[in-house]
N, C-alpha and C positions, 0 to 999 in steps of 0.2 A: 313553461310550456312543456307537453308532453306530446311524441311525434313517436309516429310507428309508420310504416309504408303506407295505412290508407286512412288517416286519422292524424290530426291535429287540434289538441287539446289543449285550451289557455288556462289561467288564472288569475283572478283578479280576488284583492283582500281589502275589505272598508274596515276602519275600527275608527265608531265613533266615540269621544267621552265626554262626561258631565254635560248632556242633555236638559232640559229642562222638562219636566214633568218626567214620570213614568206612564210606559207605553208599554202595550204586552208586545209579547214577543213576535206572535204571529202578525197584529199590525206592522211592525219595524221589518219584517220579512216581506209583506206584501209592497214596503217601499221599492224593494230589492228592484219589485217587474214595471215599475211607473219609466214609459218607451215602450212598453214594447207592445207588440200587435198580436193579433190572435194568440194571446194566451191560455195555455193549454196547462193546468198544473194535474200533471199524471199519479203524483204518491206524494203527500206528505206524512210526517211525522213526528212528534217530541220523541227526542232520544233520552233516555234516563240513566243520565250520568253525572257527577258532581256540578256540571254546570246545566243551565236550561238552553237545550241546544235544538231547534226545528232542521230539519233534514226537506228537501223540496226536490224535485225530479221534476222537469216542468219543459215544454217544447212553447214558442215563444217564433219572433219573427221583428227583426231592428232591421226598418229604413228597406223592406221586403224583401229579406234575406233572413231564412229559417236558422236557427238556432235550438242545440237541444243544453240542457245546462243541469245539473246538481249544486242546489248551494247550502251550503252551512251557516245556519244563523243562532249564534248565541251570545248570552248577555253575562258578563265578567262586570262583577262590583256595580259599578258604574257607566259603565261602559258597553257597548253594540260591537261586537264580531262579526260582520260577512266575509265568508271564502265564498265564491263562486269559479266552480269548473263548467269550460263551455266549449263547445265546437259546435261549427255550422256542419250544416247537412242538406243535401244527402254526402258523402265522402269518395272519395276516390274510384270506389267501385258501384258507388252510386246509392249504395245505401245507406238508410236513419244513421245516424250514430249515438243515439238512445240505450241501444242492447251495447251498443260497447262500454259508454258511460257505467250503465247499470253492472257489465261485467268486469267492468275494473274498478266497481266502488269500493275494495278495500285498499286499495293504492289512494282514494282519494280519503277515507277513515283514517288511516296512518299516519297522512301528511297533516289531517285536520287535527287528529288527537297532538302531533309534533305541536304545531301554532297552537291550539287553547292553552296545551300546557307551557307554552314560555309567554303567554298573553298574562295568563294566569299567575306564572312568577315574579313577572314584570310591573303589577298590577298592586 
């Protein structure tokens, strides 16, 4: 959890392995939103980097209760990687916390490149 005066940001981490079949990635990612209500996926992306990693920036709504979230989803060997960073919204002063998410994604890069690379080592 990461907390500032008007902002509370969780995190949650799935690592599945030896799955049966291969699935691409952006299906295994689409699992990520199976709950949630008015889904809104604002920017995705494949990141190009040693692993295949989709990047998601997505506003979303659990049990009608709005949530904004960034998740990380990539696939080590065998294996499925979800980081998912989220906070509900609007925040303390009443606003999205969308622009915040977006403005501290390299706090969330850092921490995600930390986890692939001991996923990766461990692997």
């Amino acid at each position: 959890m990461l907390q500032t005066p008007t902002k509370i940001v969780y995190s949650t981490a799935i690592r599945e392995c030896d799955t049966p079949g291969k699935a691409s990635l952006r299906s295994l990612t689409r699992q990520l939103f199976v709950g949630f209500d008015d889904l809104r996926i604002i920017h995705q992306e494949k990141r190009p980097v040693g692993q295949s990693v989709i990047i998601s920036i997505a506003r979303a709504s659990v049990d009608k209760h709005p949530v904004e979230l960034i998740a990380y989803s990539a696939q080590i060997k065998n294996c499925t990687l979800d980081n998912v960073y989220w906070s509900t919204t609007p925040d303390k002063t009443g606003k999205s916390t969308i622009d915040y998410l977006i403005a501290d994604i390299t706090i969330f890069e850092r921490i995600f490149d930390k986890v692939l690379s001991n996923y990766s080592a461990e692997l």
